[in-house]
N, C-alpha and C positions, 0 to 999 in steps of 0.2 A: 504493500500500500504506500502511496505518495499521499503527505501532506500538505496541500499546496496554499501558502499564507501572505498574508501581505499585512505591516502595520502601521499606521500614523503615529507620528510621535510630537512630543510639546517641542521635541529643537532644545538646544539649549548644549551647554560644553557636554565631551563626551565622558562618555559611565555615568552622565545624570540625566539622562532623558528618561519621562516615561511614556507608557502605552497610553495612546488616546482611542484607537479603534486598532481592531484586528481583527481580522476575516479568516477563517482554516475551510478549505475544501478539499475532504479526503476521494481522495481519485485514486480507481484498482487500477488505472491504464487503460480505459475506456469509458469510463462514467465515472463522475461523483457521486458517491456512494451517501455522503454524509455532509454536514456542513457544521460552521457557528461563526454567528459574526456577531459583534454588540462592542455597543460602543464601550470604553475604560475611564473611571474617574484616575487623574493621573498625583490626583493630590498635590500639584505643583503649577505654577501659569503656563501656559502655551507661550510663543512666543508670538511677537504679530505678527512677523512676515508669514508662520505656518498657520495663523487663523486665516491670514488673506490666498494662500494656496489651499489647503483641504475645505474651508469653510465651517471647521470644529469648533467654533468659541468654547470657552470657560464657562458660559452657564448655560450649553447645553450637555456640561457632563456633569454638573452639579449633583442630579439622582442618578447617574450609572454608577455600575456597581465596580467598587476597586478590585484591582488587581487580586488580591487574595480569595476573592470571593469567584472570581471565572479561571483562577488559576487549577482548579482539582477537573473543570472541564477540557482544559488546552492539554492537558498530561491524557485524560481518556481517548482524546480524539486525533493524537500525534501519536500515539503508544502503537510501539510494532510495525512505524510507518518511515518513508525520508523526506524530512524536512524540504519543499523544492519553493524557492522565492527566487526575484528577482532583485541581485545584489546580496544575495541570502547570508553574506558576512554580517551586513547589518541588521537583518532584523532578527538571526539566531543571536547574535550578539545583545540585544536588548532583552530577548525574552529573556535567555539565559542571565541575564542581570536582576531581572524583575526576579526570579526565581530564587537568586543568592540573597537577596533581599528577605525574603524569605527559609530562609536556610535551607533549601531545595537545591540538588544537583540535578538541574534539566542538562540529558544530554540525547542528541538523536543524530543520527549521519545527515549530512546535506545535499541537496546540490543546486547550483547556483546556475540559473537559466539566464545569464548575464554573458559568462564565460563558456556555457553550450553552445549558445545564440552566434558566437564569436565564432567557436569550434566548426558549428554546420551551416553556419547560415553567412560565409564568410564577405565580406565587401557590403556589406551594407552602411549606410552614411550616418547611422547611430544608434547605438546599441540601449538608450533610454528605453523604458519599457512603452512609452507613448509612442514614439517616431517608430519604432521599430514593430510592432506590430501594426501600425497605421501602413509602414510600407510593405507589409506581410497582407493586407486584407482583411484581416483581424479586427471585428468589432470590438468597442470599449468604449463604454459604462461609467458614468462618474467617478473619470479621473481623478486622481489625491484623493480618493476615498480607498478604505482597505479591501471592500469587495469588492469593491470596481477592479482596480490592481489584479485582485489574486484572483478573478474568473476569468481576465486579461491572460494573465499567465498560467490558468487552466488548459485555455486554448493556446496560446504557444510553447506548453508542454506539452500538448497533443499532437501540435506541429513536427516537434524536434524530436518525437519518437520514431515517427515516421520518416522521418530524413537519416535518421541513426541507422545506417547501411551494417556498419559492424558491431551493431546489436550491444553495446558496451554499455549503453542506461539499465537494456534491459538485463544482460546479465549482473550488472550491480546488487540490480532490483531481487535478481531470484538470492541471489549469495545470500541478501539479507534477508530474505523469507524463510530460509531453508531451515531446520531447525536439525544439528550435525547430530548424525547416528539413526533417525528417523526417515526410515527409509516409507514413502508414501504410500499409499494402497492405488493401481490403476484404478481401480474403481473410481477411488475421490476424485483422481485427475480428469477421469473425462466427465462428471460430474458437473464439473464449472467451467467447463468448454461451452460456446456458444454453436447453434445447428445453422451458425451461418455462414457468407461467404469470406474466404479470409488466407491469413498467411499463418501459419502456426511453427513453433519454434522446439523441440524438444530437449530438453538440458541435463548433463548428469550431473552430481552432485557438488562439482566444481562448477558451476554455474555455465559450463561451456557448452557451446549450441552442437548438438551429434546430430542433428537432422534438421532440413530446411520442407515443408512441403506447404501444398496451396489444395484447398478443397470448397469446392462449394459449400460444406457441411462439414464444417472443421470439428463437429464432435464424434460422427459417424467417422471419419476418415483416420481418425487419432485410435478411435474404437479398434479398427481394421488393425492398425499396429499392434496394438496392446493383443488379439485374440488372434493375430497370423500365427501361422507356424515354419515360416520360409526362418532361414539362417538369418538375414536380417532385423527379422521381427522380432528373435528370441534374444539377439544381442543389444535391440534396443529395450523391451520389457526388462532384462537386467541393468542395463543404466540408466534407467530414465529416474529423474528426480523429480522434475516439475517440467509445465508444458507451459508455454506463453504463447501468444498469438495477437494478430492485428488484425481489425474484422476493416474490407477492402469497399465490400458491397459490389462492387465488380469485378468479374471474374479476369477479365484483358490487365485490369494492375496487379492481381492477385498472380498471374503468370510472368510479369511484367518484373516484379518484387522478386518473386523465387528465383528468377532464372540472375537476377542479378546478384541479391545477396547469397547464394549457393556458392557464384564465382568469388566475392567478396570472402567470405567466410568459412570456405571449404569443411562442410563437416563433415564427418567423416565415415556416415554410414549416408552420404549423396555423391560417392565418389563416380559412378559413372557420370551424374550430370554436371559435372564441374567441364567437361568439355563439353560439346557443339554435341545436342540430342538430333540434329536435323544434319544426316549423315547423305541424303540423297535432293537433288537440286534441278528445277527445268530450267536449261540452260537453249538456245535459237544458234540455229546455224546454214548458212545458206548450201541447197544441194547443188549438183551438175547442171541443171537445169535453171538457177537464182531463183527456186522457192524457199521460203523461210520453214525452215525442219522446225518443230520442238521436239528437245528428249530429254528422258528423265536418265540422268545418268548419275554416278556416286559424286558427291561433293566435291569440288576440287579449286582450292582458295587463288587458284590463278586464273581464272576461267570469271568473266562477268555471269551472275546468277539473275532470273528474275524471280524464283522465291524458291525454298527450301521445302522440305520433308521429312518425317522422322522414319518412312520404311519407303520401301519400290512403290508398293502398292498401293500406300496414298498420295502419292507421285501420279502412278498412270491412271489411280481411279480420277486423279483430277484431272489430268489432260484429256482422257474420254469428256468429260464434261464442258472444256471450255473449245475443244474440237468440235464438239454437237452445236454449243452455244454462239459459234464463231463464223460457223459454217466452214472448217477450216476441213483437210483429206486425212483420215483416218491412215492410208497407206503413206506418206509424206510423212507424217509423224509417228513413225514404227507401230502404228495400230491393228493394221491389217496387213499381214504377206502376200500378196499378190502379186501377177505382170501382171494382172488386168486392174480396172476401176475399183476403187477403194466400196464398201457397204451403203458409205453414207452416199454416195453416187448413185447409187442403185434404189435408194428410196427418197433420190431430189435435195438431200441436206448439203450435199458437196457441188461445187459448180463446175466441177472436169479437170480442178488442177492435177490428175493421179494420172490423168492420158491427156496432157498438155491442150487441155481444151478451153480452158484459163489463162489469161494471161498471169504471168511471173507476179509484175507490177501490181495488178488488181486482190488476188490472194495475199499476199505481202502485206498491204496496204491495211488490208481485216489483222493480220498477224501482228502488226504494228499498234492498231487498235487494241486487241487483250493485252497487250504490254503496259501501254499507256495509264489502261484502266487497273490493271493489277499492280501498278507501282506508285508508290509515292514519291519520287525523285524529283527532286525539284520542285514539290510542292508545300505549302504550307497550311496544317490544317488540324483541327482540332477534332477528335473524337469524345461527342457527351457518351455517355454511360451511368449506371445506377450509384448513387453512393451511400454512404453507409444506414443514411435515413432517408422516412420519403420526406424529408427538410433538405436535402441535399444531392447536391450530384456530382461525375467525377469527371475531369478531363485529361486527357493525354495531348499531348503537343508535338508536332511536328514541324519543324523550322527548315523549308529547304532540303525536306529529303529527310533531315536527321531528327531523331528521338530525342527531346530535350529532356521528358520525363512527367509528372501526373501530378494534378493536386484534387485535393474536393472544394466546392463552394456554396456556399445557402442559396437557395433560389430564389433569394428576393435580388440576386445580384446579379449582371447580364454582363456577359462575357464579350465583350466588342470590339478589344484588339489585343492583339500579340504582348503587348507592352503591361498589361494587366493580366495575362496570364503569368509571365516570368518573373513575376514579385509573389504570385502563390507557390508555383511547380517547386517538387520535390526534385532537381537535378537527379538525371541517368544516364547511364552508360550505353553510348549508340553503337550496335555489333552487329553479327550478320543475326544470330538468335534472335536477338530482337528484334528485327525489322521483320524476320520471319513469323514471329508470334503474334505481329500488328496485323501481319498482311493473312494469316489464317484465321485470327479471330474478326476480321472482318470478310471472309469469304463468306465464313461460317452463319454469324450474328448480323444482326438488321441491327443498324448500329448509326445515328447521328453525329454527320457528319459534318461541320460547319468549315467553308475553305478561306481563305487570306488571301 
C-alpha cells in the first residue's frame, strides 16, 4: 500500500513549523482505497505570506482538532504503507516532528515523486507539482490546499507507474509487503487479481519480476499458471511470492507493455520472448514478367518487411485473404501451382495476370495499394481504444511511421493535435515487434483511427 499525502504548514524557521491541513490517500496501485483529510489546529500563527497562498487563516483553525488528537489516525492509515508526497523530504520531515513532539517514533519508507518525476518524466520545464502536472494533462483541484496537492499526486503516481518500464516502484512496493518466511497461498494471490484486461507481473520473494505476461482476464490467466502442469508452471508455482499487475483496459497496450518491458527486464521464465516472436514476414518482389510477387518467407533483418508473423501459417492464411480482397493471382503469389490460370481466374476474382492477360502496371498498381493500406510509414496517427474506465480512453501515437508510445485521457478532453498528445504519452521503444503488433491488432480489431 502507498500513502499518498500532502501538508500545509504555518511557514515559519525550520523544526518549528506546524500542521495546518493534511490530506492521506491510501492507494493499492490502482485505487484509493481509503482517505483522511481535516484540517490541524497548529497552536502557533500562520505566517501571512502562507495565509495569502493556501487561504488557511488563524481563525479558521481555531475548533480543528490539534495534532495529538488526529495523530493515532495518521499512524492507522500510513501503517504497513510508503509514504509517497511531492518533495516528500518535507513533509515526512514535519510529520515526523509533530510526532517527536509527542514522544512518538513515526517512521515509514518514502518516496518522493519530485525526484521520480525527474527520473521518468525527464526534460520537463518544472518539476513544481502545479507546472508539472499542468504540462502532464493532469487535472488539479484547489491548489495550496492538502487534498488538492495529494489527489494531484495520486494521479501523477499513477502516471509514473506506468512509465516505470523497469518495474523498480513496483518491486520496492512488493519487498515491503512481503512478510520474510511467509510463503503465500496461490489461492490468496489470485484472489485479489482483477478479471480484467491488463499486464501482470509475477515476483519471487526477492521482489524480482520471473515472469512478464498480458491477459485479457489477468485472474483467469494467473489461474492457468498457478494449476498448469508444463515444466514452467511448476517452477513458477514454486517461486512465486506475490503477483502485481497494471489493469490497460486495452488489449493493443497490454501487448504493446509486455512485448517491451519483457525486452527491458528479461525475466527469466519469458526467455523465449525476449527475442523477435514474429519469426516469419511478407516480404514483394518483382517476377520475370515485373508483376509484384508477395511471399511469406522466414524473417530476414536485411530484407524490407511489410508486416511480420509468428508461424507460416498465419502468414499464408493472411495472404489468401488480402489476394481475394485485392483481387491480386493466387498463382503469382505461390498460392496455387499451376502452368495454367490461377482459381481465383476461374471464378472472375483474378483479372489474367497468371496468363499475362493483365497488364504488369495495372496488377502492380492494386499491389501497391494493400501496401499503402497495411503500413503506417510515413504516417501520422492516433489509434483510440478502450481504457481503463468507461470515464476514459486510450491512445497510441504514431509520429511519421514510428511508435512514440500510449497514454489514457478523461473524455471530457478532445484530442486535437500531436503536440497534446506528447505531454501525456508514456514514451516507447519503436522495433520491428512493435510495429508488427500495431499493424495485427488493427487487421484484427475495428479500431478508431484519427490521422494528422
Amino acid at each position: 500500500m502507498y500513502a499518498i499525502l500532502d501538508i500545509e504548514t504555518t511557514g515559519g524557521q525550520y523544526n518549528e513549523e506546524g500542521i495546518t491541513e493534511i490530506a492521506i490517500y491510501k492507494f493499492d496501485g490502482h485505487n484509493v482505497v481509503d482517505q483522511f483529510i481535516s484540517l490541524v489546529n497548529p497552536e502557533i500563527p500562520i505566517q501571512p505570506f502562507v495565509v495569502k497562498l493556501t487561504g488557511i487563516n488563524n481563525s479558521m483553525l481555531r475548533s480543528a482538532p490539534k495534532f495529538f488528537e488526529v495523530a493515532k489516525r495518521i499512524i492507522e492509515i500510513t501503517e504497513d504503507s510508503i509514504i509517497v508526497a511531492h518533495n516528500a523530504s518535507f513533509d515526512y520531515r514535519v510529520i515526523r516532528m509533530e510526532f517527536n513532539r509527542l514522544g512518538y517514533d513515526f517512521t515509514r519508507p518514502t518516496i518522493d515523486t519530485v525526484e521520480l518525476s525527474k527520473k521518468l518524466i525527464p526534460d520537463q520545464r518544472s518539476y513544481s507539482l502545479g507546472k508539472l502536472v499542468r504540462g502532464l494533462g493532469i487535472p488539479i483541484a484547489d491548489r495550496h490546499r492538502a487534498s488538492g496537492d495529494a489527489m494531484a499526486t495520486v494521479k501523477l503516481f499513477k502516471l509514473l507507474l506506468s512509465k516505470d518500464k523497469e518495474k523498480e516502484i513496483v518491486k520496492g512496493f512488493v519487498k515491503t509487503e512481503l512478510k520474510s518466511g511467509m510463503s503465500p497461498k496461490l489461492l490468496d494471490i489470485v484472489e485479489n487479481l482483477p478479471s480484467k484486461t491488463g499486464i501482470y507481473y509475477i515476483h519471487n520473494e526477492k521482489g524480482d519480476v520471473i515472469y512478464i505476461g498480458k491477459s485479457k482476464n489477468i485472474k483467469k490467466r494467473v489461474n492457468q499458471h498457478f494449476t498448469g502442469t508444463s515444466s514452467k508452471s511448476k517452477k513458477i508455482q514454486r517461486e512465486v511470492y506475490a503477483v502485481t499487475f497494471e489493469e490497460t483496459g486495452s488489449e493493443l497496450i497490454a501487448l504493446l507493455k509486455e512485448s517491451e518491458e519483457i525486452k527491458i527486464n528479461k525475466p527469466i521464465y519469458n526467455r523465449a520472448q525476449r527475442r523477435t516472436i514474429f519469426q516469419w514476414a511478407l516480404y514483394t518482389e518483382k517476377n520475370e514478367k515485373g508483376y509484384l510477387a508477395l511471399k511469406v518467407q522466414k524473417a530476414d533483418g536485411r530484407k524490407k518487411e511489410i508486416t511480420s508473423f509468428g508461424t507460416q501459417q498465419e502468414g499464408r492464411t493472411f495472404l489468401f485473404k488480402i489476394t481475394e480482397k485485392y483481387h491480386l493471382c493466387q498463382k503469382i503469389n505461390g498460392l496455387y501451382d499451376t502452368k495454367k490460370s490461377c482459381f481465383q481466374y476461374d471464378i472472375k476474382q483474378c483479372y489474367g495476370a497468371c496468363i499475362d492477360k493483365e497488364k504488369p502496371e495495372e496488377y502492380n498498381q492494386r499491389v501497391q495499394t494493400f501496401i499503402a493500406e497495411s503500413s503506417f510509414e510515413n504516417n501520422t496517427m492516433v489509434i483510440i481504444d478502450k481504457g481503463r474506465s468507461v470515464e476514459e480512453k486510450s491512445a497510441v501515437l504514431i509520429e511519421n511511421g514510428i511508435y512514440k508510445g500510449y497514454c489514457f485521457y478523461d473524455l471530457n478532453h478532445q484530442i486535437i493535435n500531436v503536440d497534446i498528445l506528447k505531454n501525456l504519452i508514456s514514451p516507447m521503444q519503436h522495433n520491428r515487434d512493435i510495429k508488427t503488433i500495431i499493424q495485427s491488432f488493427i487487421r484484427k480489431n475495428k479500431v478508431k483511427i484519427i490521422r494528422f
